[in-house]
C-alpha positions as a Markdown table, in Angstrom:
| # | Residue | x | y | z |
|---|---|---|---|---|
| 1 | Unk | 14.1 | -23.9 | -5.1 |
| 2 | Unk | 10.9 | -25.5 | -6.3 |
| 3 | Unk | 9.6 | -24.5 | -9.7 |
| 4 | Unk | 5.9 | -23.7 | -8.4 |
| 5 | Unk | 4.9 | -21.8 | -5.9 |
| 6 | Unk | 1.8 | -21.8 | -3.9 |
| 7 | Unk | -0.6 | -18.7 | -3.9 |
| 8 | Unk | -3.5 | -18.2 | -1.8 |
| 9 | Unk | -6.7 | -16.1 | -3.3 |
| 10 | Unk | -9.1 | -14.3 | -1.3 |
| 11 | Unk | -12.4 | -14.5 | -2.7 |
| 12 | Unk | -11.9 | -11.1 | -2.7 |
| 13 | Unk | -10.0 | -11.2 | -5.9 |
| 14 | Unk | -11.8 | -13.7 | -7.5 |
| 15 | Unk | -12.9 | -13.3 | -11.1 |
| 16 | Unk | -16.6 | -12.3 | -10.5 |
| 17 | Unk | -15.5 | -9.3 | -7.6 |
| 18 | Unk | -12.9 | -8.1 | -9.4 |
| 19 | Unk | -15.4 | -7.5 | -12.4 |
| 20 | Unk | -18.1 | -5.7 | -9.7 |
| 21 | Unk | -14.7 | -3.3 | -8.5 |
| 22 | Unk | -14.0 | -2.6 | -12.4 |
| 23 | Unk | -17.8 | -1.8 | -13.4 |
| 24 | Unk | -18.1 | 0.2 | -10.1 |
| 25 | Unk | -15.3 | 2.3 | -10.6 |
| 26 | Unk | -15.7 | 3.4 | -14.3 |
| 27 | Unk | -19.7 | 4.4 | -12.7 |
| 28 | Unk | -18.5 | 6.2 | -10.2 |
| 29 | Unk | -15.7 | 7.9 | -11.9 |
| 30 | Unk | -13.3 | 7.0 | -9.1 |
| 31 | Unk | -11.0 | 4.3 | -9.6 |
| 32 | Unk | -10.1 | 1.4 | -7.1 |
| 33 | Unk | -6.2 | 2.0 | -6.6 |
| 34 | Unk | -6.0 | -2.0 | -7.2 |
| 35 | Unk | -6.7 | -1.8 | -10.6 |
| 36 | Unk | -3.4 | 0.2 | -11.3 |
| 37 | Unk | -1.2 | -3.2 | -10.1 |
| 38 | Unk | -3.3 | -6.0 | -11.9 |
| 39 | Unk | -1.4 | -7.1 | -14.8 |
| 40 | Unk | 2.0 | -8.3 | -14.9 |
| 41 | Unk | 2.7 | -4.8 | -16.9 |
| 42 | Unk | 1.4 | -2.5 | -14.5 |
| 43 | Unk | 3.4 | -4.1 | -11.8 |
| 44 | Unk | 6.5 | -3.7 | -13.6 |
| 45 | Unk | 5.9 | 0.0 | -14.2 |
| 46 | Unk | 5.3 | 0.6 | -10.8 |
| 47 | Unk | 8.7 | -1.0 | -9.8 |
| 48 | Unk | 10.6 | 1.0 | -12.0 |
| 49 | Unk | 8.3 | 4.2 | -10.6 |
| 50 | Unk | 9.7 | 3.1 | -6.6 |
| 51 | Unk | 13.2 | 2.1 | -7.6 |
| 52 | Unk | 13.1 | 5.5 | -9.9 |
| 53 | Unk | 11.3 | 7.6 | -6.9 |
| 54 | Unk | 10.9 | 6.2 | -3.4 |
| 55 | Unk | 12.6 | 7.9 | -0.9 |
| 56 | Unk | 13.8 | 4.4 | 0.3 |
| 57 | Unk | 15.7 | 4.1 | -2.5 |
| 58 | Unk | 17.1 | 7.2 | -2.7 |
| 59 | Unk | 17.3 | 8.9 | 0.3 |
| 60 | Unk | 19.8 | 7.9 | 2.8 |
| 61 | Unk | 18.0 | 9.3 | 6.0 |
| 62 | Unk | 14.7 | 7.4 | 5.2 |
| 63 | Unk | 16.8 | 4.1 | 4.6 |
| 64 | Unk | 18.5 | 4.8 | 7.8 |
| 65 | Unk | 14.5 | 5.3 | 9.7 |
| 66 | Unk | 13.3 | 2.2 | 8.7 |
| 67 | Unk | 16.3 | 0.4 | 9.6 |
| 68 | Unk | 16.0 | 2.2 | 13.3 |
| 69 | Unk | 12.3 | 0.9 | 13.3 |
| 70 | Unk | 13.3 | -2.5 | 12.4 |
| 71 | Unk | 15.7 | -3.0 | 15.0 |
| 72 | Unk | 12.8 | -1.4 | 17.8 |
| 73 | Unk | 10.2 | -3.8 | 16.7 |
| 74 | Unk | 12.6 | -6.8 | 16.4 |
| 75 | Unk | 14.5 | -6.1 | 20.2 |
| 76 | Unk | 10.6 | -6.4 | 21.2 |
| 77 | Unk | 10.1 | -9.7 | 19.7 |
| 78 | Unk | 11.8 | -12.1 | 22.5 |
| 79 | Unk | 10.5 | -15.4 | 21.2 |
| 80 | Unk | 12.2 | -18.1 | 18.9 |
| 81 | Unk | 9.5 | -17.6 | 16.3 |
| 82 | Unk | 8.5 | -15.0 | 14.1 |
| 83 | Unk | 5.3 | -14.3 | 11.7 |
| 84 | Unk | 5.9 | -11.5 | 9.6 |
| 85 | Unk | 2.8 | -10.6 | 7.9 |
| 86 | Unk | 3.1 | -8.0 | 4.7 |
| 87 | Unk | 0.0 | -6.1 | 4.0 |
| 88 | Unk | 0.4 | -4.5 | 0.6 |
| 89 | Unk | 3.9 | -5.8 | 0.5 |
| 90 | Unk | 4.8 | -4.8 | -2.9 |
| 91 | Unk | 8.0 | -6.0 | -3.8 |
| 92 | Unk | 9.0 | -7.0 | -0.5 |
| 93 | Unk | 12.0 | -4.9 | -0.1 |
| 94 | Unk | 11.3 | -3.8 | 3.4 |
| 95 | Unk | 9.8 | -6.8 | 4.6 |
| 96 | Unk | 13.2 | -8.8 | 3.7 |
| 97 | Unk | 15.2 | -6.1 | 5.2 |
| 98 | Unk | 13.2 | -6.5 | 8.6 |
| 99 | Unk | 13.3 | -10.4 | 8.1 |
| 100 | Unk | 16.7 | -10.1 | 7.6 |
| 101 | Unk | 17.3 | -8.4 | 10.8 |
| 102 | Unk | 14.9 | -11.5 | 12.6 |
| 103 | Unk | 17.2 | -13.9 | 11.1 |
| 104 | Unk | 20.6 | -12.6 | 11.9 |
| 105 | Unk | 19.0 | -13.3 | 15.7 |
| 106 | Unk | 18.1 | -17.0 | 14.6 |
| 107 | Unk | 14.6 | -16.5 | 14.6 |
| 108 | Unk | 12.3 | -19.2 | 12.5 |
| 109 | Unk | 10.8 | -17.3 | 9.9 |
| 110 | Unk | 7.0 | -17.4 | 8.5 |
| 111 | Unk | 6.4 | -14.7 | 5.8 |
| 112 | Unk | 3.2 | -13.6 | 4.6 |
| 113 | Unk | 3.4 | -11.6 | 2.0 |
| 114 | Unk | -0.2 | -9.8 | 1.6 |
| 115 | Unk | -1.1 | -8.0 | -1.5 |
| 116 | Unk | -4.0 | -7.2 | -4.6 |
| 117 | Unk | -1.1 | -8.2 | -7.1 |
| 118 | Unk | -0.6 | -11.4 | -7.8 |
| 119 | Unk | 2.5 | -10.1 | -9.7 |
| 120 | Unk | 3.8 | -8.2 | -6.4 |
| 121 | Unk | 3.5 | -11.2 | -4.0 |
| 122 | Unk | 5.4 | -14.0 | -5.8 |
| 123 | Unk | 8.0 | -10.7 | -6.4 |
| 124 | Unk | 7.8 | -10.2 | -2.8 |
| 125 | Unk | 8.0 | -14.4 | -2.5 |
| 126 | Unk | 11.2 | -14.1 | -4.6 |
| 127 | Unk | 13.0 | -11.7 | -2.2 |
| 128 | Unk | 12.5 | -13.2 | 0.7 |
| 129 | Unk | 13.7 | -16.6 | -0.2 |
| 130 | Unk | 17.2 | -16.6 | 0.8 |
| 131 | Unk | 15.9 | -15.9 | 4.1 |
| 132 | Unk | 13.0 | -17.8 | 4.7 |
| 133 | Unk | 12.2 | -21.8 | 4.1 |
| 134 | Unk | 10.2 | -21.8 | 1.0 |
| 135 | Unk | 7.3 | -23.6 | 2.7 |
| 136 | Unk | 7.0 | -21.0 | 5.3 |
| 137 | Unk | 6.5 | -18.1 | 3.0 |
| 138 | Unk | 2.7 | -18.0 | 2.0 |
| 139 | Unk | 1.7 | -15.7 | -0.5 |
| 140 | Unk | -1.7 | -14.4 | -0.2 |
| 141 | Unk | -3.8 | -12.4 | -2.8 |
| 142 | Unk | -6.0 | -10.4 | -1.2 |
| 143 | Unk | -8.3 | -7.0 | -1.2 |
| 144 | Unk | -8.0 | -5.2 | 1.9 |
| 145 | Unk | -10.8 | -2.7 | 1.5 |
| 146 | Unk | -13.5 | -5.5 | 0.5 |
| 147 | Unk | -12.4 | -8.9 | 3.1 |
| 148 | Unk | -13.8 | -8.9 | 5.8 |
| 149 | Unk | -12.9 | -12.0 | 7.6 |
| 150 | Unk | -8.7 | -11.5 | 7.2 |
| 151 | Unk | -8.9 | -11.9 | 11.1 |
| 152 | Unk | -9.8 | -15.3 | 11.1 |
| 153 | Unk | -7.5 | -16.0 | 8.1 |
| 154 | Unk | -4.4 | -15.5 | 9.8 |
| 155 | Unk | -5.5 | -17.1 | 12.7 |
| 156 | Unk | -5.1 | -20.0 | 11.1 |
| 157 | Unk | -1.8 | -19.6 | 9.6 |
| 158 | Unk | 1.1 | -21.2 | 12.1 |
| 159 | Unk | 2.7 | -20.5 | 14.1 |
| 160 | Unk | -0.2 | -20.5 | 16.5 |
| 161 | Unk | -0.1 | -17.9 | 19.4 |
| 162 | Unk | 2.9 | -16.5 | 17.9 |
| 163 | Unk | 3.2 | -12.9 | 18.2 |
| 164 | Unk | 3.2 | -11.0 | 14.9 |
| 165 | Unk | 5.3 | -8.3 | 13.3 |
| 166 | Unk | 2.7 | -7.0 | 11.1 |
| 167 | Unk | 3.7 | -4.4 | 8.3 |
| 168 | Unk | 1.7 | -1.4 | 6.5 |
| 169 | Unk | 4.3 | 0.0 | 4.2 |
| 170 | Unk | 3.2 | 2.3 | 1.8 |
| 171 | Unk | -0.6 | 2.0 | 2.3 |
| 172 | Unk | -1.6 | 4.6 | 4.5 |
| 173 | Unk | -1.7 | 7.8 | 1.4 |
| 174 | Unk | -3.9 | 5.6 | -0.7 |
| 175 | Unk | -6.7 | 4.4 | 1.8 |
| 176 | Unk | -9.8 | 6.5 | 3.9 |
| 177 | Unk | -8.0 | 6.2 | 6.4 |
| 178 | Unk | -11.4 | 6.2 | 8.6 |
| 179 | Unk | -12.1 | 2.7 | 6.5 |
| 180 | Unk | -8.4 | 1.3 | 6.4 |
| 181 | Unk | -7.7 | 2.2 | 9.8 |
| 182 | Unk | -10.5 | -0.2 | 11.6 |
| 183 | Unk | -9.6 | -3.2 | 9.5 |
| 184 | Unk | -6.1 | -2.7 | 11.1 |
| 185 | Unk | -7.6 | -2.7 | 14.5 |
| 186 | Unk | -9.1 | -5.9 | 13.7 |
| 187 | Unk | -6.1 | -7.7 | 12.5 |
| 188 | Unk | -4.0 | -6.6 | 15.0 |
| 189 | Unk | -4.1 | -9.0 | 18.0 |
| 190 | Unk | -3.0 | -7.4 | 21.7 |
| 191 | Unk | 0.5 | -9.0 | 21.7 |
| 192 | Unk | 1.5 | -8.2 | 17.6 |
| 193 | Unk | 3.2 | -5.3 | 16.8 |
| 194 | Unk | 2.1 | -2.9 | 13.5 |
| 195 | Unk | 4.9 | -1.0 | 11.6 |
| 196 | Unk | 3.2 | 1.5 | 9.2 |
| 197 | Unk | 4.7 | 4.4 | 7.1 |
| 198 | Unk | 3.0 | 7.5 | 5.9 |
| 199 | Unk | 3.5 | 10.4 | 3.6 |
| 200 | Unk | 3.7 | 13.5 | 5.5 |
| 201 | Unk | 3.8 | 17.5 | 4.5 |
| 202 | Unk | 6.7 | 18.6 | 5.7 |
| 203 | Unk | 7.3 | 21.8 | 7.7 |
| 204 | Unk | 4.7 | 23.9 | 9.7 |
| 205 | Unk | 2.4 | 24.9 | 7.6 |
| 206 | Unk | 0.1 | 21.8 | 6.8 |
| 207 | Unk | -1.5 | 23.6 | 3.6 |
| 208 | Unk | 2.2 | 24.8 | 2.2 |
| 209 | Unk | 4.1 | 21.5 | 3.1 |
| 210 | Unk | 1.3 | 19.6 | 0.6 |
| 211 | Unk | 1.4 | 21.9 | -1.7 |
| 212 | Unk | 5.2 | 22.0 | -1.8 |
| 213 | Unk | 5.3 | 18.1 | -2.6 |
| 214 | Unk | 2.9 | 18.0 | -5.7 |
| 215 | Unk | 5.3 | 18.5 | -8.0 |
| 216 | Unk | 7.0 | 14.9 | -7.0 |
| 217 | Unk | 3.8 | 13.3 | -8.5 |
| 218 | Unk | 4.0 | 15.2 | -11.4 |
| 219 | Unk | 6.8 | 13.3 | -13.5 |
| 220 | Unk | 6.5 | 10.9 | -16.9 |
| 221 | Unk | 7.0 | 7.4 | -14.8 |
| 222 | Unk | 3.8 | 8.2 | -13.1 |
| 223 | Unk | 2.0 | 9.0 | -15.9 |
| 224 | Unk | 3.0 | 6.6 | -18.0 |
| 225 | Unk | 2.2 | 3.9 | -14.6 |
| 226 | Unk | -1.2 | 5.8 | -14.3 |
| 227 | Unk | -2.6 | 5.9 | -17.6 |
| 228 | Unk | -2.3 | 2.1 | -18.4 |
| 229 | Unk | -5.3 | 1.4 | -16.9 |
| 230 | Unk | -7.0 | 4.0 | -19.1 |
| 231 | Unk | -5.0 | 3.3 | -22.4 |
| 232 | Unk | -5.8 | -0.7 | -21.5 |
| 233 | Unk | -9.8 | -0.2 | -21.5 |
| 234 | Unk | -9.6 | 2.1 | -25.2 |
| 235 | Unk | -9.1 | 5.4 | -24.0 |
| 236 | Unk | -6.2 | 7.5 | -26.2 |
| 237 | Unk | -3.9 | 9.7 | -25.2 |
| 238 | Unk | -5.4 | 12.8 | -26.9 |
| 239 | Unk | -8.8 | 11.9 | -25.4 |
| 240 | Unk | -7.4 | 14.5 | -22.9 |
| 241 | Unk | -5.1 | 15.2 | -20.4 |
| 242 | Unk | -4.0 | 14.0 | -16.8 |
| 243 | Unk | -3.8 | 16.8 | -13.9 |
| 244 | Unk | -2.5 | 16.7 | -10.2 |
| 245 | Unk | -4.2 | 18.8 | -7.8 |
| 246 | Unk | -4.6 | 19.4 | -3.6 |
| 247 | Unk | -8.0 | 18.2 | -2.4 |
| 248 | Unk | -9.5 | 18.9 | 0.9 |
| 249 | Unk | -10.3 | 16.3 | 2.6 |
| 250 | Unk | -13.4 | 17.0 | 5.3 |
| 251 | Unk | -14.6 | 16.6 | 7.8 |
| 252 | Unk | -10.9 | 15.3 | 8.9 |
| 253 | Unk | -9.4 | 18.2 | 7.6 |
| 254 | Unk | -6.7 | 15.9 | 5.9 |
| 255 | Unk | -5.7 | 16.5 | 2.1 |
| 256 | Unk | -4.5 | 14.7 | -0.5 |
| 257 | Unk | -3.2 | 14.5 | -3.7 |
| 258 | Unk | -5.1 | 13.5 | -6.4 |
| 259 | Unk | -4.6 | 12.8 | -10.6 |
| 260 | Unk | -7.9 | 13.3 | -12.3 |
| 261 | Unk | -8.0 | 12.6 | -16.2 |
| 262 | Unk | -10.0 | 15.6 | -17.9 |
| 263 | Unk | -11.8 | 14.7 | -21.1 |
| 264 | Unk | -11.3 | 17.1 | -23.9 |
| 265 | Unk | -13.6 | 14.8 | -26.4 |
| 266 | Unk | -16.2 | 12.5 | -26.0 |
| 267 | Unk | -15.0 | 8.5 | -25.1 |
| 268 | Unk | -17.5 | 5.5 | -25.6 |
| 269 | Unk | -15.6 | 2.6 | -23.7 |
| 270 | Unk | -16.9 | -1.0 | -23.8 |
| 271 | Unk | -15.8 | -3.2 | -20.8 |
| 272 | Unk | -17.8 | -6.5 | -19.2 |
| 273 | Unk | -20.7 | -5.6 | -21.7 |
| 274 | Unk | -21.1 | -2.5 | -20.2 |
| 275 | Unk | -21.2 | 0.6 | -21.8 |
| 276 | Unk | -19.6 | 4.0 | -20.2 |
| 277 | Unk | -19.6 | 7.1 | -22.1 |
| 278 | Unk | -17.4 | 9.9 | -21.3 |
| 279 | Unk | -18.6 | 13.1 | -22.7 |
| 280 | Unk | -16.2 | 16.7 | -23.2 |
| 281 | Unk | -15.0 | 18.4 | -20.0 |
| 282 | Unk | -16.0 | 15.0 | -17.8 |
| 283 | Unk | -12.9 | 13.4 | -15.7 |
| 284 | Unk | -12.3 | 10.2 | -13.9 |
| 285 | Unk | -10.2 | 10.0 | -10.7 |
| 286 | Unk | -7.1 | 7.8 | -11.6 |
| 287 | Unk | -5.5 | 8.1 | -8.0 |
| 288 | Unk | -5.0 | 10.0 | -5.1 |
| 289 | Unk | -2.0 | 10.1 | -2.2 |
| 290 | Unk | -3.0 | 11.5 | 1.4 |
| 291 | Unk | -0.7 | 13.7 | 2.9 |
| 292 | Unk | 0.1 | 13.5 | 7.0 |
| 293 | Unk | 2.1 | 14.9 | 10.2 |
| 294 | Unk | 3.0 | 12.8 | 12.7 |
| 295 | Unk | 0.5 | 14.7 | 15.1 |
| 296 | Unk | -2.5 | 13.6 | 12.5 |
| 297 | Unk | -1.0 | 10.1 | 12.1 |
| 298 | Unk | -0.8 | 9.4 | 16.2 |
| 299 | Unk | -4.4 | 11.1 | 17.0 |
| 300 | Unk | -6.0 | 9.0 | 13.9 |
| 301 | Unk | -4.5 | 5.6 | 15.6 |
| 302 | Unk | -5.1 | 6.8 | 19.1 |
| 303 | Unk | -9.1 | 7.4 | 17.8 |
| 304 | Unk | -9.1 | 3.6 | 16.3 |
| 305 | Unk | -7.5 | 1.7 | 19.6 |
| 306 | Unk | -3.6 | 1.9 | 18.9 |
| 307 | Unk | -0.7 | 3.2 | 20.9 |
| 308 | Unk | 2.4 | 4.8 | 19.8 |
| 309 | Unk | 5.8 | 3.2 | 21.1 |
| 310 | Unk | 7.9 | 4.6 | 19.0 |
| 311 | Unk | 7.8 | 7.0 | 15.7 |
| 312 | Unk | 10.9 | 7.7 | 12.9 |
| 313 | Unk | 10.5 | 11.2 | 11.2 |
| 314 | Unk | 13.0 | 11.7 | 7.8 |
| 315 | Unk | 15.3 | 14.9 | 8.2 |
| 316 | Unk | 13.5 | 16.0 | 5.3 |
| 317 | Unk | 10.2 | 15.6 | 7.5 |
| 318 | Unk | 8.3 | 13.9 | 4.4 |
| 319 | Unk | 8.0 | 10.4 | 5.5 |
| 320 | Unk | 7.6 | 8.7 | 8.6 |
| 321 | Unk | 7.4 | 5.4 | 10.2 |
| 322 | Unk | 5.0 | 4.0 | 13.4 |
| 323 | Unk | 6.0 | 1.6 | 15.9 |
| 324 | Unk | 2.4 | 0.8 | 17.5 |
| 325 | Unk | 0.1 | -2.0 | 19.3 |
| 326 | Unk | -3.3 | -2.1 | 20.3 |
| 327 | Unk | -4.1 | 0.3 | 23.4 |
């Protein structure tokens, strides 16, 4: 294995955005989800959060789902060649699990592992390796929310006229999904296939299936993950406190979970040569989580040009996984 590795950056990551996303989201009090995976720190905490927390890791049934959904999307993939493509891989764990499953066919392997980390891709790079020829994995840095021309991208990348196995694992709580859901639509070419995921409330009752999950957000991991981007840019701990709640979401009707930190005392905070001041009883959105059914998650793809082929609900009915191509 070589001792470099080749990373592709969006522009959409380059120094002088990045700074905008920052400045915008301490102004608007909301902040981009990116900026809790940017340093080599923040990436490690978040690890430990999914190995300490996923239900991929620890549950069994939802292990046993994705593997289902990676054996339906490979059995449709019928040539010798296969371009995997790993939007918001992460770590790559699932992505080498379904690459795994390609290669125990003898499939040549291209990986693309897709994410606002450069910390997660080369971790995702790292886990793939045994599996696929170092100079077919290209990892690629990239914002989803802000590029806009990700379509022509991977156009470029070989192999050409390839079908793709496209992946969205883990993306789905932490996007509109009315601006998330038309860049997929884009990217996903009539002959590729999309695997996503999504969080979903479980039982019958919508309202009491969300509110029965809070308490899994609520632990010291994600604190401690959530409030480093905070306690990076000067803010102390006993500036105030950090609080999960349910928010509607209209006109949808979805909801979501959401960590706001409340200010109990004023904060000046210097960042770019901006100043923000955060007086008493103010708060700043840190994150948020939307919460699905599987009847929400197939009418919001049918309303943006996807079909369902197949979907994988957990026993527990809290997570699921999409098998889907464009309509």
């Amino acid at each position: 294995m070589s001792s470099v590795a080749n990373v592709t950056i969006h522009a959409s990551q380059f120094p002088e955005n990045v700074r905008r996303d920052l400045l915008e989201s301490l102004r608007s009090r909301q902040v981009n989800h990116k900026f809790h995976y940017d340093s080599v720190k923040q990436a490690q905490k978040w690890l430990a959060l999914h190995q300490a927390y996923s239900s991929s890791r620890k549950d069994p049934d939802c292990a046993a789902i994705y593997n289902a959904a990676f054996a339906a999307a490979v059995a449709g993939h019928t040539l010798p060649q296969a371009h995997v493509i790993g939007l918001g891989c992460g770590g790559g764990q699932k992505d080498s699990r379904l690459l795994k499953q390609l290669a125990g066919l003898g499939k040549q392997l291209v990986y693309t592992p897709c994410d606002v980390s450069t910390p997660m891709v080369l971790v995702a790079r790292q886990a793939v390796l045994a599996l696929v020829a170092e100079e077919n994995c290209l990892p690629f840095v990239c914002d989803l929310a802000s590029a806009d021309d990700l379509p022509a991208f991977f156009q470029t990348q070989r192999p050409a006229g390839v079908p793709r196995l496209i992946t969205f694992f883990g993306m789905m709580p932490n996007f509109e999904p009315d601006s998330i859901l038309p860049k997929l639509a884009k990217l996903v070419r009539p002959h590729d296939q999309l695997l996503l995921s999504a969080n979903l409330a479980p039982g019958p009752d919508y309202a009491a299936g969300v509110q029965r999950i809070l308490p899994q957000y609520d632990n010291e991991l994600t604190h401690d993950w959530l409030m480093t981007f905070l306690l990076d840019l000067g803010v102390e701990r006993n500036d105030g406190e950090l609080k999960f709640s349910v928010q509607e979401c209209p006109p949808g009707g979805l909801k979501r979970v959401a960590a706001l930190f409340h200010f109990s005392k004023p904060r000046r905070l210097e960042v770019e040569g901006e100043c923000f001041e955060f007086s008493e009883a103010e708060n700043i959105r840190l994150f948020f989580s939307y919460r699905y059914t599987s009847d929400r998650v197939r009418r919001l793809l049918g309303q943006h040009g996807f079909e369902l082929r197949q979907q994988w609900i957990t026993d527990s009915e809290e997570e699921g996984v999409f098998l889907c191509h464009r309509a």
